[in-house]
TORLUMTI-353616 format. One line per field, with one value per residue (C-alpha): residue number from 1; residue in three letters; z, y, x negated. Coordinates in Angstrom, 1 decimal, padded with zeros to 4 digits, always signed. Each point is the difference from the previous one (the first is absolute). Layout:
<nodes>
resi <- (NUM|...)
resn <- (ALA|...)
w <- (Z|...)
v <- (Y|...)
u <- (X|...)
</nodes>
This chain:
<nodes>
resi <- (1|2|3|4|5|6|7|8|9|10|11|12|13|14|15|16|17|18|19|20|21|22|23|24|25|26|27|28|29|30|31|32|33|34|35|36|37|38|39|40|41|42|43|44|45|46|47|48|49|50|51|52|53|54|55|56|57|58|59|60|61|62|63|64|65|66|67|68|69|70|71|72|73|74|75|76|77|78|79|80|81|82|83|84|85|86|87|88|89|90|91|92|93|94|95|96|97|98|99|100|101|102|103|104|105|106|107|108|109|110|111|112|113|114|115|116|117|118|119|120|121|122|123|124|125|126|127|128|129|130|131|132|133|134|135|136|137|138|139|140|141|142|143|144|145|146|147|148|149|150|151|152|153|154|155|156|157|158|159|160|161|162|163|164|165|166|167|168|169|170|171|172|173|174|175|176|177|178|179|180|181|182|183|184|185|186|187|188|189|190|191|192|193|194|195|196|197|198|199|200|201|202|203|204|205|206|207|208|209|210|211|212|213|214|215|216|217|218|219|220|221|222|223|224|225|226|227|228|229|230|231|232|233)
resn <- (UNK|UNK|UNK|UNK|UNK|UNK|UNK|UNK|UNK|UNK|UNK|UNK|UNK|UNK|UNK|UNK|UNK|UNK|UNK|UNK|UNK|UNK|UNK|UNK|UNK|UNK|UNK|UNK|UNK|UNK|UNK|UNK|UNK|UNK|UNK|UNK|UNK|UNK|UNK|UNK|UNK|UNK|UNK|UNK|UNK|UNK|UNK|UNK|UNK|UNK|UNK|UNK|UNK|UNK|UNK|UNK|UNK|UNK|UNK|UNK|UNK|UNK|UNK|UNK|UNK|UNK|UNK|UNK|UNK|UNK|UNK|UNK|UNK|UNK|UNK|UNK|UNK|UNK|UNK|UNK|UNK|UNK|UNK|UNK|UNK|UNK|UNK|UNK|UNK|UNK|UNK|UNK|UNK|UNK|UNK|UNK|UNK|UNK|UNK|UNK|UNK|UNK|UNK|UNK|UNK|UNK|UNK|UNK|UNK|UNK|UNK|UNK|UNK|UNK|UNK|UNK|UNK|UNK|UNK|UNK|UNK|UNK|UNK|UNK|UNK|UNK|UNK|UNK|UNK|UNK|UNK|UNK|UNK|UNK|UNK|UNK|UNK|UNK|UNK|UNK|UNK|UNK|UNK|UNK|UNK|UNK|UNK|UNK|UNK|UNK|UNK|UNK|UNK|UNK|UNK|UNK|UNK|UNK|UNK|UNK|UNK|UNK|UNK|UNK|UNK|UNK|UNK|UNK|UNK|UNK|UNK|UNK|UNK|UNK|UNK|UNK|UNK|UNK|UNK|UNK|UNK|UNK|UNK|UNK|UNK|UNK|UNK|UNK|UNK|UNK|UNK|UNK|UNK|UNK|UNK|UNK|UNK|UNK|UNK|UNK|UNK|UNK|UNK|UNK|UNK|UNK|UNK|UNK|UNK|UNK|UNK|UNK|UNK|UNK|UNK|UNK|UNK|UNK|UNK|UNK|UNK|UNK|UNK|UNK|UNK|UNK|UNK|UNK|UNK|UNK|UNK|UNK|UNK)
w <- (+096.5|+000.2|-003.3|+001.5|-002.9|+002.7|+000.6|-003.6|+000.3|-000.6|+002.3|-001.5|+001.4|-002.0|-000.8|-002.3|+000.4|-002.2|+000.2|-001.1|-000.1|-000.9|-000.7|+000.0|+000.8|-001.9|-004.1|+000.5|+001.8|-001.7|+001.3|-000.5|+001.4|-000.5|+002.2|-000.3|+001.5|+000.2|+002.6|+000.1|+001.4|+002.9|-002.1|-002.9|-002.6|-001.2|-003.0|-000.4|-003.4|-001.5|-002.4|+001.5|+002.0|+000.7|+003.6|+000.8|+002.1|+001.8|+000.6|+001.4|+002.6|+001.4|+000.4|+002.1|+002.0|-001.4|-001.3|+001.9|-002.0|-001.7|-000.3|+000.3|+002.0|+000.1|+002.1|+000.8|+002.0|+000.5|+001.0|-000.5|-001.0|-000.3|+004.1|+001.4|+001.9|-000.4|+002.7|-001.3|-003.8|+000.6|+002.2|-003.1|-002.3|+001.8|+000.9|-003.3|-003.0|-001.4|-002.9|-002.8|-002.2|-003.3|+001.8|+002.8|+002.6|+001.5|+002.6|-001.8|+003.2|+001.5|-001.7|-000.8|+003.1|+001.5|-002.4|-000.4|+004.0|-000.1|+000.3|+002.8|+002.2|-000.4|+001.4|+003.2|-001.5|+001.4|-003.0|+001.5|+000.0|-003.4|-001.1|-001.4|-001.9|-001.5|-001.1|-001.7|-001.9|-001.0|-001.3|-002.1|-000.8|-001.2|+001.8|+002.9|-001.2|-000.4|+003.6|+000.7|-003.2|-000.5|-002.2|-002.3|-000.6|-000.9|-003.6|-000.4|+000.0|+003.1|+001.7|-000.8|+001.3|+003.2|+000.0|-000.5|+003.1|+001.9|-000.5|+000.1|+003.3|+002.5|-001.5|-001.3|-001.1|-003.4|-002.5|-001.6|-002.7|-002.6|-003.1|+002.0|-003.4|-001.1|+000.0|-000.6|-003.5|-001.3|+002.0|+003.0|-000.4|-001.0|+003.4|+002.4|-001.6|+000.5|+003.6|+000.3|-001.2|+002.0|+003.6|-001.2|-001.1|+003.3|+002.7|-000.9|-000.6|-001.1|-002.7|-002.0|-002.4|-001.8|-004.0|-003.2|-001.2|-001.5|+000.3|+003.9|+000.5|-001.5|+003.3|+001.8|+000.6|-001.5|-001.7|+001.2|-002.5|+001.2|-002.8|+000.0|+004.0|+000.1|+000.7|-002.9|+000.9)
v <- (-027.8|+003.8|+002.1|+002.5|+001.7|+001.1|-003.5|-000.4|+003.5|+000.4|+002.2|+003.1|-000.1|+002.3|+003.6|+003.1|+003.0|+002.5|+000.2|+002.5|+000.5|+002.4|+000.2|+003.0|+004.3|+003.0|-000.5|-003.6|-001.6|-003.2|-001.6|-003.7|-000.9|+002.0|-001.0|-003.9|-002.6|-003.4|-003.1|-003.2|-002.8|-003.0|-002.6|+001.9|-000.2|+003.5|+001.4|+003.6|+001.0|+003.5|+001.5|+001.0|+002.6|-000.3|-000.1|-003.9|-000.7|+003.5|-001.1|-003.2|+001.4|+002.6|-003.2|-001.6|+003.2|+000.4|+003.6|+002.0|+002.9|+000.2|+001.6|-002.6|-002.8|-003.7|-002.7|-003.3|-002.4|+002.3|+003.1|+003.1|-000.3|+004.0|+000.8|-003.0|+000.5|-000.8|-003.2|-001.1|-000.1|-001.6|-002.7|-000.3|-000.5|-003.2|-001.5|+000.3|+001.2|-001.9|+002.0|-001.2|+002.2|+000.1|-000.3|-003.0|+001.7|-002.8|+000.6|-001.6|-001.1|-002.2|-003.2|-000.9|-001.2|+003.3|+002.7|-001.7|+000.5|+003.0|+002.3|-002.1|-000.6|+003.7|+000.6|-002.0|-003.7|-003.1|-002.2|-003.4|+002.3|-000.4|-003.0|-002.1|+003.3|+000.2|-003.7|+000.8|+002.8|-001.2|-003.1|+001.8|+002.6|-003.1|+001.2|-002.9|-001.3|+003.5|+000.9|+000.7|+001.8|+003.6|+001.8|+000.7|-003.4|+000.3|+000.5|+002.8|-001.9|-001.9|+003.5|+001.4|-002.8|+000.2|+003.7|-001.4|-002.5|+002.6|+002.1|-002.8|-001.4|+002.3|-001.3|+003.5|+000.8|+001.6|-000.1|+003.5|-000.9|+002.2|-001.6|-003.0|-001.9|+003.7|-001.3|-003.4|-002.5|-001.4|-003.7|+001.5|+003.0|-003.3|-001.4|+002.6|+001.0|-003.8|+000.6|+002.9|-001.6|-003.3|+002.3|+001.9|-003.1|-002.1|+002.5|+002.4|+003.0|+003.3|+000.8|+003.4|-000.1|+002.8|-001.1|+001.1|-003.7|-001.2|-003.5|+000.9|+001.8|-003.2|-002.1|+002.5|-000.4|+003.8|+002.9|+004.0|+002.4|+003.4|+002.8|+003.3|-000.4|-001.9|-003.4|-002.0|-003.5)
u <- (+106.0|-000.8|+001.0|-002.3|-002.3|-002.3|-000.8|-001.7|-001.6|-003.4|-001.6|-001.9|-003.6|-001.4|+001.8|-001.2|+002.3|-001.2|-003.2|-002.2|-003.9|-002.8|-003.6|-001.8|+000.7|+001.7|-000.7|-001.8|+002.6|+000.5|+004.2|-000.5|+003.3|+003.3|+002.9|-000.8|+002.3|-000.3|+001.7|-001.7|+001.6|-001.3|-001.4|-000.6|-003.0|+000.3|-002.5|-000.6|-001.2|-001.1|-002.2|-003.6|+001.0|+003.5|-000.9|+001.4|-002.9|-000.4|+004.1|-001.5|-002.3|+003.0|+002.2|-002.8|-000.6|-003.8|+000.7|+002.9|+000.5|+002.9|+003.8|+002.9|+000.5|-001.5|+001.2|-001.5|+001.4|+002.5|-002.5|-000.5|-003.6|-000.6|+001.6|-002.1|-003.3|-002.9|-000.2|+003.6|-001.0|-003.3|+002.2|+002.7|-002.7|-001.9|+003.6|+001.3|-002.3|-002.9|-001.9|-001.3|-002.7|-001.7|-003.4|+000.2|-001.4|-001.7|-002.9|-002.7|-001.6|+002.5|+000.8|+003.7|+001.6|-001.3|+000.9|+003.6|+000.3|-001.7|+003.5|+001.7|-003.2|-000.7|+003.4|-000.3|+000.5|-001.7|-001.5|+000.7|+003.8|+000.1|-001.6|+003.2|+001.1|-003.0|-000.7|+003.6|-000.6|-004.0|+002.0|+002.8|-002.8|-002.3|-002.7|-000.2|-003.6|-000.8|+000.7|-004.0|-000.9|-001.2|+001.3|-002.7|-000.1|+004.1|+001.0|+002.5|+002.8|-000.7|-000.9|+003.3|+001.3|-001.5|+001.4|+003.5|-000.9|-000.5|+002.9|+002.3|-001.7|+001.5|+003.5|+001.1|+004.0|-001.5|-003.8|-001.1|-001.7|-001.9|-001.2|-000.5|-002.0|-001.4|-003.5|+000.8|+000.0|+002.8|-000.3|-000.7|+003.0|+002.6|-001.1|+000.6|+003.0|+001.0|-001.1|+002.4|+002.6|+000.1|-000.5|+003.0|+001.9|-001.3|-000.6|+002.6|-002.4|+001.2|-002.7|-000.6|-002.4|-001.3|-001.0|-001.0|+000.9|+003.1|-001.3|-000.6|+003.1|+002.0|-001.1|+002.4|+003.3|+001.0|-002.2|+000.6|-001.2|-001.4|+000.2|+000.1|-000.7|+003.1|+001.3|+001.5|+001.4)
</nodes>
């Protein structure tokens, strides 16, 4: 039997090297993030708290490669987000990031099947490709008899959830979220949190959430702090 402590290693997936970020020119330049670090582990359920304006969201969107203007160094799936181009980041993002927002972001013309395919048939996919994928995720989503709904017809919950389909479809390593139940009541927040934690328990998904909830942060599996523009935790 190997004594080997790589062998029970987790591998890092997600890495923050001291990270810093700006807003703004000369007197009205605003630092939101001051030498930040932060490692996230495969398979983890990471929450990242903060005061309104502690920057744990604008931290989110550099870790998923939406904003690219910042000092320090931020690897995912072991790379160097900041050196990649264009073509490669856009790749690493729809092979191994699905993103989660406040607002759903559905296309309010295309009923459910078609706005949670939306992403991968956009980048080349056949539909009848990914039918058993996405009878799977409908079902763990509970959205199966929903499958032909549009999404004004969707309560808030249910739309988020259909967000949360679609990121997850595509079978991504890690799910961005920011304030995934920000617009949504307490019943519907407990159930997508619920769905976040069984497709990190079941599917292995490496999950960071951004929150302002300690109830929501309690579904993860470990809370970061940012203060002060730093990491705590």
């Amino acid at each position: 039997m190997s004594n080997n402590l790589e062998d029970n290693k987790m591998s890092t997936i997600i890495e923050v090297k001291n990270v810093s970020k700006s807003f703004g020119k000369g007197e009205n330049i605003n630092q939101v993030l001051k030498g930040a670090d932060m490692s996230v582990e495969q398979g983890e359920f990471v929450s990242l708290m903060g005061a309104s304006g502690s920057g744990k969201s604008t931290l989110l969107y550099l870790v998923g490669g939406l904003d690219r203007q910042f000092e320090g160094n931020i690897y995912v799936c072991g790379k160097d987000i900041g050196s990649l181009k264009d073509k490669e980041l856009s790749d690493l993002r729809l092979k191994n990031m699905g993103f989660v927002f406040q607002f759903y972001n559905l296309v309010m013309n295309l009923n459910v099947t078609d706005n949670i395919l939306l992403p991968l048939t956009m980048a080349g996919k056949k539909k009848s490709e990914l039918k058993d994928a996405l009878d799977e995720i409908l079902e763990i989503t509970g959205l199966s008899d929903k499958r032909k709904a549009m999404p004004n017809t969707l309560s808030g919950g249910q739309q988020q959830r259909v967000a949360i389909a679609r990121a997850v479809l595509g079978n991504p390593s890690i799910i961005l979220a920011d304030e995934p139940t920000g617009n949504l009541d307490a019943q519907s927040s407990k159930e997508v949190m619920e769905l976040f934690s069984r497709l990190n328990k079941e599917k292995g998904l490496t999950i960071l959430q951004v929150t302002h909830s300690e109830q929501c942060a309690s579904y993860g599996t470990r809370t970061i702090r940012l203060e002060d523009g730093k990491t705590i935790g």
